[in-house]
N, C-alpha and C positions, 0 to 999 in steps of 0.2 A: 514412586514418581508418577503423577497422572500427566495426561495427555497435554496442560500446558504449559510443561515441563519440559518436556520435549520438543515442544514447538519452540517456545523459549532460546534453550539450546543451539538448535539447528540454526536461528536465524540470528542468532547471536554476533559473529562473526560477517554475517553477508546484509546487513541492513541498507547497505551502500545498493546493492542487488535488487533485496526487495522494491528499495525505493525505484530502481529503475522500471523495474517489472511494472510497478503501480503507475510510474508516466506513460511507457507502452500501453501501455490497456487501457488509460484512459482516454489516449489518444485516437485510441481504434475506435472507440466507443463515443465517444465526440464527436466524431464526423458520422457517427449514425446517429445521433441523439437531437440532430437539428437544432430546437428554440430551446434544446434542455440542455444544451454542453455547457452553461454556467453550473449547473449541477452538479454535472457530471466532473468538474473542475473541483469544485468546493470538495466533493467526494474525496477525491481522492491526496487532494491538501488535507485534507482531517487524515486518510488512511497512514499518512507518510509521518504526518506527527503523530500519531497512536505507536509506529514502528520507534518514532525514538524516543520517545518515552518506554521503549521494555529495555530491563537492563541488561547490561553488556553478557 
C-alpha cells in the first residue's frame, strides 16, 4: 500500500470536510491576496473537484 493509498483512505469518508477546510483557507487567503483572490477562488474550485473526483 503506498502513500496515496492511504491518503485515499483517510479522506474517503470526510470529503464533505476536506472541502470545507479548502473554503476556510481560501477565504483566509483571499482577503490577503488583494487583485489575486480571483485566483485564489479558481484554486480552490479546481482543489474541491480534484477531491470528488477520488473514489469513495
Amino acid at each position: 500500500m503506498g502513500i496515496l493509498d492511504s491518503i485515499k483512505n483517510l479522506i474517503g469518508d470526510n470529503k464533505d470536510k476536506l472541502k470545507d477546510g479548502i473554503d476556510s483557507a481560501s477565504g483566509m487567503v483571499s482577503g490577503m491576496a488583494g487583485d489575486h483572490a480571483d485566483k485564489v477562488d479558481k484554486a480552490a474550485e479546481m482543489a474541491k473537484g480534484a477531491v470528488d473526483k477520488l473514489p469513495e
